[in-house]
MARBA-3410 file (N, C-alpha, C, O; in Angstrom, 1 decimal):
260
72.7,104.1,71.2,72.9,105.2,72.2,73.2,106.5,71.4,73.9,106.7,70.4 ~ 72.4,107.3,72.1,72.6,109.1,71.2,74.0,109.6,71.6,74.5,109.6,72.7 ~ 74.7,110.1,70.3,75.9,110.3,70.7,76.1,112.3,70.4,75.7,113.0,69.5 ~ 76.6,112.5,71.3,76.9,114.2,70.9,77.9,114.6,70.5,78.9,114.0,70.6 ~ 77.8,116.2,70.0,79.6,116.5,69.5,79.3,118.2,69.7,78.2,118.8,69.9
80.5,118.5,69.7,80.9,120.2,69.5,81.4,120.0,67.9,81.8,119.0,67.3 ~ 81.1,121.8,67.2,81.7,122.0,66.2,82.0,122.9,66.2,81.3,123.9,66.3 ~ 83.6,123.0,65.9,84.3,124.1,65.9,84.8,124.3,64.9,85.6,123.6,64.5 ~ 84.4,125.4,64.4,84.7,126.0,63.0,85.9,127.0,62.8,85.6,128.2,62.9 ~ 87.1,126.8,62.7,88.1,127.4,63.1,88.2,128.5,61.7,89.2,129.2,61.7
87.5,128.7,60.8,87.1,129.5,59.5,86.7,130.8,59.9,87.1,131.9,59.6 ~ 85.5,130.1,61.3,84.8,131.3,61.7,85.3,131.7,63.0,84.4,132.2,63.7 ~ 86.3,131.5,63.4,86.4,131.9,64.7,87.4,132.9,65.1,88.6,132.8,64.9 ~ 86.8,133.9,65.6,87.8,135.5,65.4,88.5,136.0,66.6,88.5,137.1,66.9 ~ 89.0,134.9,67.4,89.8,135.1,68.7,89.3,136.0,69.5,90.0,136.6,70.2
88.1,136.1,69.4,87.2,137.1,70.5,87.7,136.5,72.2,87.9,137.1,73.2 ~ 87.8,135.6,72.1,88.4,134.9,74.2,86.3,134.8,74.9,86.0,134.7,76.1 ~ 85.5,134.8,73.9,84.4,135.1,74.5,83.8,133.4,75.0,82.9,133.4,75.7 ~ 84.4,132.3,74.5,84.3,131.3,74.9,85.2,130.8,76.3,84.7,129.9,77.0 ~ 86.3,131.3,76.5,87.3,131.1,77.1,86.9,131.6,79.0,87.0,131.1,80.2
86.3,133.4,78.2,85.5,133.6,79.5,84.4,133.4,79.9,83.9,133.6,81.0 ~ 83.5,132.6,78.4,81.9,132.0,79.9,82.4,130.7,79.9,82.0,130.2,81.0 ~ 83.1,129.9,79.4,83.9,128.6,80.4,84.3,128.7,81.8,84.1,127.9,82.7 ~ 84.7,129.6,82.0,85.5,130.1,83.1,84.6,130.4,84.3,84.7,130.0,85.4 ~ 83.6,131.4,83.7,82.6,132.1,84.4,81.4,131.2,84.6,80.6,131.1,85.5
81.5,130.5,83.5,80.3,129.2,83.9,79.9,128.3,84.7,78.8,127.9,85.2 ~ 81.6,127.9,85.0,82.1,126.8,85.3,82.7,126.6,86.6,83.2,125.7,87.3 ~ 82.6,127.6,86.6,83.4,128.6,87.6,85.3,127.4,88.1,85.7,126.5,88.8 ~ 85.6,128.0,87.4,86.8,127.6,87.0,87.8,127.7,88.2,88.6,128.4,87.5 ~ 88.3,127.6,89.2,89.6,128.3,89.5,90.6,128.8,89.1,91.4,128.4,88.2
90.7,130.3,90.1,91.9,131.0,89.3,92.9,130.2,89.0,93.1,129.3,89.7 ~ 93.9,130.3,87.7,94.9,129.7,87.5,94.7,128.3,86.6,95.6,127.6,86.3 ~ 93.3,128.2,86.2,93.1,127.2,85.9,92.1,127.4,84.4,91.1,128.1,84.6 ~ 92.2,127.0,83.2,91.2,127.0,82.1,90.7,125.9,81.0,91.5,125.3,80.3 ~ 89.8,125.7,81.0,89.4,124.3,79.7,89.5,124.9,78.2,89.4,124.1,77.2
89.7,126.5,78.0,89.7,126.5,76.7,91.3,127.4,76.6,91.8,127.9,77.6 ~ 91.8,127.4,75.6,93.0,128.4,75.7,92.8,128.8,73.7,92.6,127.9,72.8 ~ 93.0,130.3,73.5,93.0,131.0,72.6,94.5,131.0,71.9,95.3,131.5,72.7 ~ 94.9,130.6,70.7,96.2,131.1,70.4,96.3,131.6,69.3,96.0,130.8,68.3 ~ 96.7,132.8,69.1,96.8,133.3,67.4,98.1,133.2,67.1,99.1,133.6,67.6
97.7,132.1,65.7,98.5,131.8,65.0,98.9,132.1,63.1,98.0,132.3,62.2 ~ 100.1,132.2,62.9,100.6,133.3,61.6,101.0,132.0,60.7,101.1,131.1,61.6 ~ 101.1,131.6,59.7,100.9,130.5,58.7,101.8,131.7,57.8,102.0,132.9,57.8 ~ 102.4,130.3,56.8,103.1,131.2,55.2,104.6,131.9,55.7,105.2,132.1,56.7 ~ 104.8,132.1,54.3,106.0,133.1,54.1,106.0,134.9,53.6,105.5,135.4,52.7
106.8,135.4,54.7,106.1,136.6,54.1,106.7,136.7,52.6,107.6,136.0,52.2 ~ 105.9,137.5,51.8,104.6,138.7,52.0,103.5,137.4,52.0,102.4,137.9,52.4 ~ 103.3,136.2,51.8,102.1,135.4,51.3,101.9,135.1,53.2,102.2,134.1,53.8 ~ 101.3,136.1,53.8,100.8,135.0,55.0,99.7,135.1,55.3,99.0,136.0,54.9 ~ 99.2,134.1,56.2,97.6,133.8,56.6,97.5,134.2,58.0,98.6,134.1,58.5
96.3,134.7,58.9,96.2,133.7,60.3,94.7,133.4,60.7,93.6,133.6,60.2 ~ 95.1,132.8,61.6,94.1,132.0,62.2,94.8,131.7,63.7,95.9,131.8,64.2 ~ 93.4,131.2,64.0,93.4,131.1,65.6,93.2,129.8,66.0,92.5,129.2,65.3 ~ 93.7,129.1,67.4,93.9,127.9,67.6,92.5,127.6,68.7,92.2,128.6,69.4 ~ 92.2,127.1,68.8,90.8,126.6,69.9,91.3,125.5,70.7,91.0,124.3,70.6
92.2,126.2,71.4,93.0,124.3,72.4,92.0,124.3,73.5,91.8,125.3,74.3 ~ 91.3,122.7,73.3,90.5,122.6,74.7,90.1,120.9,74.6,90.7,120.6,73.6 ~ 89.7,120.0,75.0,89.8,118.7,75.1,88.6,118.5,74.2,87.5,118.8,74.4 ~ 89.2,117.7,73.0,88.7,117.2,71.9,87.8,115.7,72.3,87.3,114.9,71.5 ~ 87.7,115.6,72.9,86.8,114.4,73.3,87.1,113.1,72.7,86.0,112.6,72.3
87.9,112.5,72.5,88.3,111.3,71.6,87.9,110.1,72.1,88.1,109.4,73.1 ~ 86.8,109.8,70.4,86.1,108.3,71.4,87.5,107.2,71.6,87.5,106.8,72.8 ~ 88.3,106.6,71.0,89.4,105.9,71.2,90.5,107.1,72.5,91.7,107.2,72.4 ~ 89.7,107.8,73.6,90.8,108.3,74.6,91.6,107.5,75.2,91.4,106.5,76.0 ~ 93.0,108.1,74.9,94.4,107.3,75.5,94.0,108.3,77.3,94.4,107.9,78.4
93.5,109.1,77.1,93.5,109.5,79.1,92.6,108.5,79.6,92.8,107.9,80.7 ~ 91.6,108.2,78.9,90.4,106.8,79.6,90.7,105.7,79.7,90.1,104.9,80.4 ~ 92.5,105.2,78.3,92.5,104.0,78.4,93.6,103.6,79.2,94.0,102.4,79.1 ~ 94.1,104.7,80.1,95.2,104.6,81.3,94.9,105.0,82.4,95.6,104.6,83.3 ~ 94.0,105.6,82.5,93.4,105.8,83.9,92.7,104.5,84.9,91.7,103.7,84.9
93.9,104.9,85.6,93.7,103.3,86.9,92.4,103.4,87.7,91.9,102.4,88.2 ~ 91.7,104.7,87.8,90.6,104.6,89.1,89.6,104.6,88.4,88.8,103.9,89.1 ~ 88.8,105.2,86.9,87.7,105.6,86.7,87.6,106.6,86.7,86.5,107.0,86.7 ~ 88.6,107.6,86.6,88.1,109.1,87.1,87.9,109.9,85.6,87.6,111.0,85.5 ~ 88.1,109.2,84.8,87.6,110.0,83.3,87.1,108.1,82.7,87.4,106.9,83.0
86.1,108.8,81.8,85.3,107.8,81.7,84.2,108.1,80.1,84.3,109.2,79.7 ~ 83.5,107.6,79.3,82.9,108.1,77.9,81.5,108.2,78.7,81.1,107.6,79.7 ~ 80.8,109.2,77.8,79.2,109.4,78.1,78.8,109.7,77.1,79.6,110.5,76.5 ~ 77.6,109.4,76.4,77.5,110.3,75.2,78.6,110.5,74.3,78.5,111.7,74.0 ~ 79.4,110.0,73.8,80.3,110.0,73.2,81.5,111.2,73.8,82.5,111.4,73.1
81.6,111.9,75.2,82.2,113.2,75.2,82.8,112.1,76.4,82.7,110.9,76.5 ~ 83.5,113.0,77.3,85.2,112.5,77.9,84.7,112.8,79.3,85.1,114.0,79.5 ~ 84.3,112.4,80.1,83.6,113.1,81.4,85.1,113.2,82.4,86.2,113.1,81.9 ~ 84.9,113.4,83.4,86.1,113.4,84.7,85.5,113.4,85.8,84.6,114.3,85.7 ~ 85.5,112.8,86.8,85.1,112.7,87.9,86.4,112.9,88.9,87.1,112.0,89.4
86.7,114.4,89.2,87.6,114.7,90.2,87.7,114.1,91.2,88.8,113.7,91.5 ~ 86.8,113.9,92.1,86.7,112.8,93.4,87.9,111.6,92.9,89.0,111.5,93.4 ~ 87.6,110.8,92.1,88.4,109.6,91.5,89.5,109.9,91.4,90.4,109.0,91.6 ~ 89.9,111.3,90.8,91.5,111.3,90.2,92.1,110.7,91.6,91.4,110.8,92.6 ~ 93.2,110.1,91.6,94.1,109.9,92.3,95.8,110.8,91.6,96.9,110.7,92.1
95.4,111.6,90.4,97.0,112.4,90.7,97.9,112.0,90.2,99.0,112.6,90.3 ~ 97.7,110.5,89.4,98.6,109.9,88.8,99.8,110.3,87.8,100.8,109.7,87.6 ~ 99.3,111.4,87.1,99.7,112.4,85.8,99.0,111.2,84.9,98.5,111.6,83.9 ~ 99.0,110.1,85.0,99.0,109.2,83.3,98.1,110.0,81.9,98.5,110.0,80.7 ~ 97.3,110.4,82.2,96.8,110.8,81.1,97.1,112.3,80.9,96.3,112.9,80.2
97.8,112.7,81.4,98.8,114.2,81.5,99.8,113.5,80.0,100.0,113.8,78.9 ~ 100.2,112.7,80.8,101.5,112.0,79.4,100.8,111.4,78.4,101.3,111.5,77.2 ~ 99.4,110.9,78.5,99.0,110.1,77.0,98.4,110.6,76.4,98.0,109.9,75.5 ~ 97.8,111.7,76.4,97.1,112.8,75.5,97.5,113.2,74.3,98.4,114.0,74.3 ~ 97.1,112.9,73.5,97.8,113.2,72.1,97.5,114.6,72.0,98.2,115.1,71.1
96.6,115.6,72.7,96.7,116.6,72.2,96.9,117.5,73.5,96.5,118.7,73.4 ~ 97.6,117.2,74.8,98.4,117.8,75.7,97.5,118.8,76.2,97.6,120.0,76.2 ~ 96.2,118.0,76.7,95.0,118.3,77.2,94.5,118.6,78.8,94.3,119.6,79.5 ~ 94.5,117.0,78.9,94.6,117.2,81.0,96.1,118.2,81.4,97.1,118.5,80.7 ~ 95.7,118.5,82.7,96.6,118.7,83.3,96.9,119.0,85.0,95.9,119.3,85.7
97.6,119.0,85.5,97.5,118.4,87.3,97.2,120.0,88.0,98.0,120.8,88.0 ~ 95.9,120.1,88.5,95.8,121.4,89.4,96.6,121.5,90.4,97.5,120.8,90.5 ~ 96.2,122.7,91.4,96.8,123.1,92.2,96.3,121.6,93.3,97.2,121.1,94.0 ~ 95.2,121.3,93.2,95.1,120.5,94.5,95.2,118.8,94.0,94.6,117.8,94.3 ~ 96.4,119.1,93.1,96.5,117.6,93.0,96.0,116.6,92.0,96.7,115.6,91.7
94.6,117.1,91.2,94.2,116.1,90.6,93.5,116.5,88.9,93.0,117.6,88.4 ~ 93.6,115.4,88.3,93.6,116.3,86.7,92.3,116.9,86.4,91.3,116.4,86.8 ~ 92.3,118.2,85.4,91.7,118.9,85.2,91.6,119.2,83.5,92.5,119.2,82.7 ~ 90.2,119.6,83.4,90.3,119.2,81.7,88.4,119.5,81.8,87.8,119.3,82.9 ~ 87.8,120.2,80.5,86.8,119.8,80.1,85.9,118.4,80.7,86.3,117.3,81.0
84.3,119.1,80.8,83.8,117.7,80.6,82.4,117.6,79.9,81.5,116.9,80.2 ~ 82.6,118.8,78.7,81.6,119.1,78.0,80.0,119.4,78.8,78.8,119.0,78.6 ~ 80.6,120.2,79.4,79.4,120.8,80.2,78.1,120.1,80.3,77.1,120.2,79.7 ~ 78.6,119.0,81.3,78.2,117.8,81.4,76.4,118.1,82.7,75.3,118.0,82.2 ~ 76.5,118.3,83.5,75.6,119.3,84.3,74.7,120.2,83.7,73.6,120.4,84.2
75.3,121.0,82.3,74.4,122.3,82.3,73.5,121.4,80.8,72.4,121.7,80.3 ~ 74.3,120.4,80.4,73.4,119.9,79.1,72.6,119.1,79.7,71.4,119.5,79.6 ~ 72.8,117.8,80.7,71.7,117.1,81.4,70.5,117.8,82.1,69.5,117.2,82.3 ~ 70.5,119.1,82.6,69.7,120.5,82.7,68.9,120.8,81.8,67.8,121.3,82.0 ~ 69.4,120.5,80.4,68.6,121.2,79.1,69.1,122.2,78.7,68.5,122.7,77.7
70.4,122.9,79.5,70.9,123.9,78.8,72.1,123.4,77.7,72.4,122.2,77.4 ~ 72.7,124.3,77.4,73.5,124.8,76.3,74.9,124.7,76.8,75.1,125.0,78.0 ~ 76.1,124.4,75.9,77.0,124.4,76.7,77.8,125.9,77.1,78.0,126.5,76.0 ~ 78.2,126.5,78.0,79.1,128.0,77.8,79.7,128.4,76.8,79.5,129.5,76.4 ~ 80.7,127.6,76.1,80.9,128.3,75.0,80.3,128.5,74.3,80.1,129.7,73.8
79.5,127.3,73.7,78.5,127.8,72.5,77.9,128.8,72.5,77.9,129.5,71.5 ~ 77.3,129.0,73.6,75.7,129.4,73.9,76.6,131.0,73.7,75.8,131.9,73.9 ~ 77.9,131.4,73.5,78.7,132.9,74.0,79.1,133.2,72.4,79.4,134.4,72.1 ~ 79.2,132.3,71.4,80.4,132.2,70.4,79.6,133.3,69.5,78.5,133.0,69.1 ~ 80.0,134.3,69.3,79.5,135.5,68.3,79.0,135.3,67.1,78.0,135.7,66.5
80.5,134.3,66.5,80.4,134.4,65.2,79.8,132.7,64.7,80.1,132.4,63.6 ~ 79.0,131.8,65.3,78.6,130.4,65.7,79.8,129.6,64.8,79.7,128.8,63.9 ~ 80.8,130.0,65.2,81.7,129.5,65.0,81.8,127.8,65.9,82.6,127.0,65.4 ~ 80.8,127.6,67.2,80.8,126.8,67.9,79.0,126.3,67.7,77.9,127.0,67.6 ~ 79.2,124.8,67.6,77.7,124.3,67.8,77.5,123.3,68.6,78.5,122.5,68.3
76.9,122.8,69.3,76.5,121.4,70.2,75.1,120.5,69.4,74.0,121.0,69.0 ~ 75.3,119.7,69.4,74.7,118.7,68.8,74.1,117.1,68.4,74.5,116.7,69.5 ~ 73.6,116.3,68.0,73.7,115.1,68.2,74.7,115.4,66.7,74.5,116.2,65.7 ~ 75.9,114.2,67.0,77.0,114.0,66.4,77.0,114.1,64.9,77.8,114.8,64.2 ~ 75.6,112.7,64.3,75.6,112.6,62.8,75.1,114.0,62.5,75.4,114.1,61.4
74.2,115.5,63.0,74.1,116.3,62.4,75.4,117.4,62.5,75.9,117.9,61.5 ~ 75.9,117.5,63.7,77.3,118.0,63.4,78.4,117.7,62.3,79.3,118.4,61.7 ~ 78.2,116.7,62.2,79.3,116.0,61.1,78.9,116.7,59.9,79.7,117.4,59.2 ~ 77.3,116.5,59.6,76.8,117.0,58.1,77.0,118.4,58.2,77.4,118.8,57.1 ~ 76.8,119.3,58.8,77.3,120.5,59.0,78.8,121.2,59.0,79.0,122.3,58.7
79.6,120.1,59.4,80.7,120.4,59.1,81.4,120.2,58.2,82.5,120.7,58.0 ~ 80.5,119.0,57.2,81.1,118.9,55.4,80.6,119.8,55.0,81.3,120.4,54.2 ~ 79.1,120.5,55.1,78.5,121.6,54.7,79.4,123.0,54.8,79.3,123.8,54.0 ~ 79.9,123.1,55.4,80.6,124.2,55.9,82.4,124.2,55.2,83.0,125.1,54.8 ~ 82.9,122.8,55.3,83.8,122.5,54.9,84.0,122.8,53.5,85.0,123.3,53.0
83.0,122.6,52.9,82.5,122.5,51.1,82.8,123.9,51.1,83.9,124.4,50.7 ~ 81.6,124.8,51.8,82.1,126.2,51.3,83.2,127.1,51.5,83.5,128.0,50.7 ~ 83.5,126.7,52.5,85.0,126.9,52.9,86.6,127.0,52.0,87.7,127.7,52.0 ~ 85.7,125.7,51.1,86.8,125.3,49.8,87.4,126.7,49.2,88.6,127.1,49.1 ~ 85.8,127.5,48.6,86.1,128.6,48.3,87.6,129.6,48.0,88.3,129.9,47.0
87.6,130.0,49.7,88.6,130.6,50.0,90.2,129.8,49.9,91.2,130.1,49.3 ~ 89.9,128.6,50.9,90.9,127.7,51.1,90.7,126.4,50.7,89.8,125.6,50.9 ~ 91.9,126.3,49.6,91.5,124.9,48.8,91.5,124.3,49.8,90.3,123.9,50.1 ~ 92.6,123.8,50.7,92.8,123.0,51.6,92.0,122.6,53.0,92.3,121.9,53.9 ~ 90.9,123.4,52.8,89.5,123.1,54.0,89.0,122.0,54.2,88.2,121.7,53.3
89.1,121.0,55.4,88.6,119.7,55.6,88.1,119.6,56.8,88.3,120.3,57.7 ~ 87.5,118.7,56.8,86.7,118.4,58.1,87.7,117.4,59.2,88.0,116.2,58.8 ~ 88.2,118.0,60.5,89.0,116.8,61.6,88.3,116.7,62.4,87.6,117.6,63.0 ~ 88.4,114.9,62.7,87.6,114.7,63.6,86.6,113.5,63.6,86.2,112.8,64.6 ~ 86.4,113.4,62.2,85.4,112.4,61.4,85.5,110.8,62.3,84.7,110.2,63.0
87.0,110.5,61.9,87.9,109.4,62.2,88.8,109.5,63.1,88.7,108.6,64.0 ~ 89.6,110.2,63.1,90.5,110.8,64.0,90.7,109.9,65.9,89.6,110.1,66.4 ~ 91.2,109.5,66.5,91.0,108.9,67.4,90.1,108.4,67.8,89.8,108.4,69.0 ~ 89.2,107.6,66.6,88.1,106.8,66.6,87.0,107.8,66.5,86.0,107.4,66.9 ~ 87.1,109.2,66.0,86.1,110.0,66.2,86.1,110.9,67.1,85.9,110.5,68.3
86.3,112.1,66.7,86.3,113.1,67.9,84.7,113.4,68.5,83.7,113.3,67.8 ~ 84.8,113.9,69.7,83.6,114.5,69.7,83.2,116.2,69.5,82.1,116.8,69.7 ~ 84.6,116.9,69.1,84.9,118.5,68.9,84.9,118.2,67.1,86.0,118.4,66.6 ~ 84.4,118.0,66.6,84.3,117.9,65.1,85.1,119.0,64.4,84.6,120.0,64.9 ~ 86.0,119.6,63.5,86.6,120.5,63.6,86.4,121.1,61.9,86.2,120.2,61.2
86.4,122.4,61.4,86.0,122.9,60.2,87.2,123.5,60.1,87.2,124.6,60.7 ~ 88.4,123.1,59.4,90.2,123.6,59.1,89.8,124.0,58.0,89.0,123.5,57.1 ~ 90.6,125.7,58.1,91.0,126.0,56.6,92.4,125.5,56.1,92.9,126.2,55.2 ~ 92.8,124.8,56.4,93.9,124.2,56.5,94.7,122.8,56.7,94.3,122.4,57.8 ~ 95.5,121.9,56.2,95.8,121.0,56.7,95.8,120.8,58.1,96.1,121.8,58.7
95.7,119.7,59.1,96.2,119.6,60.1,96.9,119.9,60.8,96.6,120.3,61.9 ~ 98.3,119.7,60.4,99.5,119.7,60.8,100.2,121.5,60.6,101.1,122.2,61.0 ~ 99.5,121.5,60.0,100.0,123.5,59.8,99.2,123.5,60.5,99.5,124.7,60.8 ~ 98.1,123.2,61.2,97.1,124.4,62.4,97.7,123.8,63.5,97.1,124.0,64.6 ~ 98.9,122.9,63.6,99.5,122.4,65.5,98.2,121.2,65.7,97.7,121.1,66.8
97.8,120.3,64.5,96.9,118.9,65.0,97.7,117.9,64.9,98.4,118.0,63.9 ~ 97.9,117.0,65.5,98.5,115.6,65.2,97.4,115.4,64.1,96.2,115.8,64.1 ~ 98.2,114.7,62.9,97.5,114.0,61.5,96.7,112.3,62.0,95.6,111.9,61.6 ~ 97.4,111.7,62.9,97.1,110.7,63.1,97.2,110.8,64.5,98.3,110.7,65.0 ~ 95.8,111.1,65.6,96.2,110.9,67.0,95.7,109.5,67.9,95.0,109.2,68.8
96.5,108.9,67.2,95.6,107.3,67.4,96.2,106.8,68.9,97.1,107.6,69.3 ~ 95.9,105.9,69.8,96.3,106.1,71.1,97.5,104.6,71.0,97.2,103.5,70.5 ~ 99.0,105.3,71.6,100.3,104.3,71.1,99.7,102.7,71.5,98.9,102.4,72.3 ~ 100.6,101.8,70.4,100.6,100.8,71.3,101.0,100.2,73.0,100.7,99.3,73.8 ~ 101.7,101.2,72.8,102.4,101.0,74.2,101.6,101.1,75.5,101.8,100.6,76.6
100.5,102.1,75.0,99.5,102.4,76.2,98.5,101.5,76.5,98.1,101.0,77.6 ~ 98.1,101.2,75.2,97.3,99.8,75.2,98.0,98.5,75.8,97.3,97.6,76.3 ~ 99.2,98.5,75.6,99.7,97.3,76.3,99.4,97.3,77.8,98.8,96.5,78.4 ~ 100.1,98.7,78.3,99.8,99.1,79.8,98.6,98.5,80.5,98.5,97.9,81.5 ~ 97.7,99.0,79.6,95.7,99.0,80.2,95.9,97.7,80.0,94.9,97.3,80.6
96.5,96.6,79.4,96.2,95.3,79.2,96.8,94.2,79.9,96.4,93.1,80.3 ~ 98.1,94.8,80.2,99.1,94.0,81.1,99.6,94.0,81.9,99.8,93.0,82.7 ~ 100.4,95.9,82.1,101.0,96.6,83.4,100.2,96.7,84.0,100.4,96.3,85.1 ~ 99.0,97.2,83.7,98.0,98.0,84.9,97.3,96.9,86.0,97.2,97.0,87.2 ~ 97.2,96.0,85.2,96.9,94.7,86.4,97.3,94.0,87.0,97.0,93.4,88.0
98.4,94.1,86.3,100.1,93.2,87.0,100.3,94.8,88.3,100.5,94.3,89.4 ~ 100.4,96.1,88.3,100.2,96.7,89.2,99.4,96.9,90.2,99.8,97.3,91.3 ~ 98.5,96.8,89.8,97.2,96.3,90.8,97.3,95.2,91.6,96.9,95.1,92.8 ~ 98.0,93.9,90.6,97.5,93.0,91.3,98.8,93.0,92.5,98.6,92.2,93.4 ~ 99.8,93.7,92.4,101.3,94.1,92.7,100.7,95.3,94.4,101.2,95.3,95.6
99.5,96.0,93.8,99.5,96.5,94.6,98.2,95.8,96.1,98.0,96.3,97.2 ~ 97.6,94.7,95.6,97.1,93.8,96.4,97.7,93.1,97.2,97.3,93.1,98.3 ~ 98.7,92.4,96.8,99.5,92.0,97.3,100.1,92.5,98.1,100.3,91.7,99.1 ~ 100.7,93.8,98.2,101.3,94.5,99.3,100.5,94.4,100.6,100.8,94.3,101.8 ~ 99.0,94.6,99.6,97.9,94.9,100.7,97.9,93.6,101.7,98.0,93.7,103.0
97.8,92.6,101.1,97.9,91.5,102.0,99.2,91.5,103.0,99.2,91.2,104.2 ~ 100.2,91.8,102.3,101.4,91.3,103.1,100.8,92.4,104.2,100.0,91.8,105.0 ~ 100.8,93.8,104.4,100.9,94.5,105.8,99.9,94.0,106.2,100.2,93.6,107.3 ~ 98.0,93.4,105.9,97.8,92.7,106.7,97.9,91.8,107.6,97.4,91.9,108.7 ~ 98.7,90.7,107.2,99.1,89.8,107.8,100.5,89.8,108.5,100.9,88.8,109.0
101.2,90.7,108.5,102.2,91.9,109.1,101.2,92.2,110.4,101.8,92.1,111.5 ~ 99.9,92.4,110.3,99.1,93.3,111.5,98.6,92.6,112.2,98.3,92.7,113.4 ~ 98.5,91.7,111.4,98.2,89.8,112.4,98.7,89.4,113.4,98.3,89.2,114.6 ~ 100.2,89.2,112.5,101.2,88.4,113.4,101.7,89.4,114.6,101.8,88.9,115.8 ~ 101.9,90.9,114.4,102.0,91.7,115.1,101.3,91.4,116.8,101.7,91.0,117.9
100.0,92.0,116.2,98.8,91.9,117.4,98.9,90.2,118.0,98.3,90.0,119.0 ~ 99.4,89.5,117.6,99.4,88.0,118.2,100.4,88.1,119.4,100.3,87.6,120.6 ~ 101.6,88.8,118.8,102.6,88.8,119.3,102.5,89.3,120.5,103.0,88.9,121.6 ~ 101.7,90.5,120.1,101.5,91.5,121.6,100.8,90.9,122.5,101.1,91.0,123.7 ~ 99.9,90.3,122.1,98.9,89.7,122.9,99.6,88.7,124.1,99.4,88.6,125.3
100.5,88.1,123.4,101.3,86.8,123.5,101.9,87.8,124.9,101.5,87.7,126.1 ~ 102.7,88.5,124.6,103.5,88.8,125.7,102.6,89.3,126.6,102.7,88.6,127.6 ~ 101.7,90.2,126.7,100.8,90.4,127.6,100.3,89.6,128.5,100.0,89.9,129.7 ~ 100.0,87.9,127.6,99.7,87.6,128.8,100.4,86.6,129.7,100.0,86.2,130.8 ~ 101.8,86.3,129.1,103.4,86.3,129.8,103.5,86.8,131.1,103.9,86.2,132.0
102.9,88.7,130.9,103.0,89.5,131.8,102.5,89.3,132.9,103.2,89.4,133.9 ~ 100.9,88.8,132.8,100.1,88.7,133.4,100.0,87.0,134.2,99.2,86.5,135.0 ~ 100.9,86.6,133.6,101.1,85.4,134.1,102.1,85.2,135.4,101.9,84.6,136.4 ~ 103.2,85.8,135.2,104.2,86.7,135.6,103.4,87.1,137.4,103.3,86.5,138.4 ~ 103.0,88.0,137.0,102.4,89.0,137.8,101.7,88.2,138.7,102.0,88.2,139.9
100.9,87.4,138.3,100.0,86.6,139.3,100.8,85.2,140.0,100.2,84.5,140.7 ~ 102.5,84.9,139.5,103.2,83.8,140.6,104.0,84.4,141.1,104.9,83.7,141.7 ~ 104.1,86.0,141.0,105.3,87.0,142.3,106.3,86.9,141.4,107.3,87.6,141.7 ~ 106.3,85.9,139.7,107.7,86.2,139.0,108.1,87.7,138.7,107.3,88.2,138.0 ~ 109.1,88.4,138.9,109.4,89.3,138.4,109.6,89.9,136.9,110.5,89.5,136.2
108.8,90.8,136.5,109.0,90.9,135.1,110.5,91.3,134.1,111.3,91.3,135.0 ~ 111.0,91.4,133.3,112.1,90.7,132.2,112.6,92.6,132.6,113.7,92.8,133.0 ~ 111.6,93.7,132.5,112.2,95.0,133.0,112.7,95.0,134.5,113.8,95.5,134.7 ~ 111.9,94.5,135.6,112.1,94.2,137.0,113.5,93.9,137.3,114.3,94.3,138.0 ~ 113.3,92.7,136.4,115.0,91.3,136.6,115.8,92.5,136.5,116.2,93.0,137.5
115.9,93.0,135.2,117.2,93.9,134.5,116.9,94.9,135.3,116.5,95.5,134.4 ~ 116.8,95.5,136.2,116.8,96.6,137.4,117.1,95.9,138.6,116.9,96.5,139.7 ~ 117.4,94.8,138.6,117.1,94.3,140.3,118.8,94.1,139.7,119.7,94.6,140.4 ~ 119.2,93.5,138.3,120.6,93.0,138.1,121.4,94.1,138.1,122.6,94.0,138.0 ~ 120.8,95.4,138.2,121.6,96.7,137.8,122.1,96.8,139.3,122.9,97.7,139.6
END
């Protein structure tokens, strides 16, 4: 299966917001709401300092801890990228909390919101909005193994300036699908070094989540059969009533007014 990726080259990327606004405008976003966020960031000690700029937007992680906690389906892998099917959310937050890189997040109407690698406009044959806006191609879309080689290509020259220039993403939560071009370590650009998804979540997807499910079946049955005995009941006295009614016995409301 063909797998795709973004490349973001944070070397070349000069906080223009010009990705930020055709996401927005593409996508047509709601107010109050964005898939990409711009942050300029200052590195070093003065007089020796650097900056650069942060590209926070949902890294597509093939090992995703939001895919591997989500109870309904509503985020899901395609192409190697992170899809969301809003209809599905149910609102849960879970993958609000398991995100290693503090990605989804709960809209106004309830249900999580996040990138979905411009899922629509690429099955179209187009391009995704940012890329197709990024001035400095600081952004590229691609099938994955040529992104990758592009971004040691770029990485290499990069060295240049910044010894410390590496490629994130390679490996990284089993492989990102935002391939990333750092002049910088990691952890000085605000990346987790290791965003691998906890044990603890995997346990959930393996043991909680079905033991709540099966927890929440269960319930299902009990008000069923709650609705059973109910409707039996009623029936029952109805036709008490009606039994009543046709030997002149006086009904149990009747009695208690006749005894008043």
């Amino acid at each position: 299966m063909t797998t795709y990726a973004f490349l973001l080259d944070i070397g070349r990327c000069i906080g223009c917001q010009a990705c930020v606004a055709a996401c927005k405008t593409g996508n047509e976003v709601p107010e109050g709401r964005q898939y990409i966020r711009i942050v300029e960031q200052t590195r070093g000690t003065f007089p020796n300092l650097r900056g650069s700029f942060q590209n926070l937007r949902c890294y597509h992680c093939a090992d995703a801890a939001c895919v591997t906690v989500c109870p309904t389906g509503a985020l899901y892998k395609e192409e190697g990228l992170t899809r969301l099917d809003r209809e599905k959310c149910s609102g849960c937050t879970y993958c609000v909390d398991a995100c290693p890189y503090d990605v989804p997040v709960l809209a106004d109407d309830g249900r999580s919101s996040k990138c979905d690698g411009c899922a629509a406009v690429v099955k179209a044959g187009g391009t995704p909005w940012c890329v197709k806006t990024c001035p400095s191609h600081a952004l590229l879309y691609d099938e994955r193994p040529k992104i990758l080689a592009e971004a040691h290509r770029r990485a290499a020259a990069l060295k240049m300036r910044y010894p410390n220039a590496q490629v994130y993403g390679e490996t990284e939560a089993g492989g990102l699908g935002v391939v990333l071009v750092l002049p910088d370590d990691p952890m000085a650009l605000g990346l987790p070094a290791n965003p691998n998804v906890p044990l603890s979540l995997t346990a959930w997807q393996k043991a909680l989540q079905p033991a709540s499910l099966g927890l929440t079946g269960l319930s299902i049955a009990f008000t069923g059969l709650a609705a059973v005995i109910a409707r039996r009941n009623h029936l029952q006295e109805v036709r008490t009533l009606e039994a009543r009614n046709s030997t002149g016995q006086p009904t149990p409301e009747a009695q208690e007014t006749k005894d008043q």
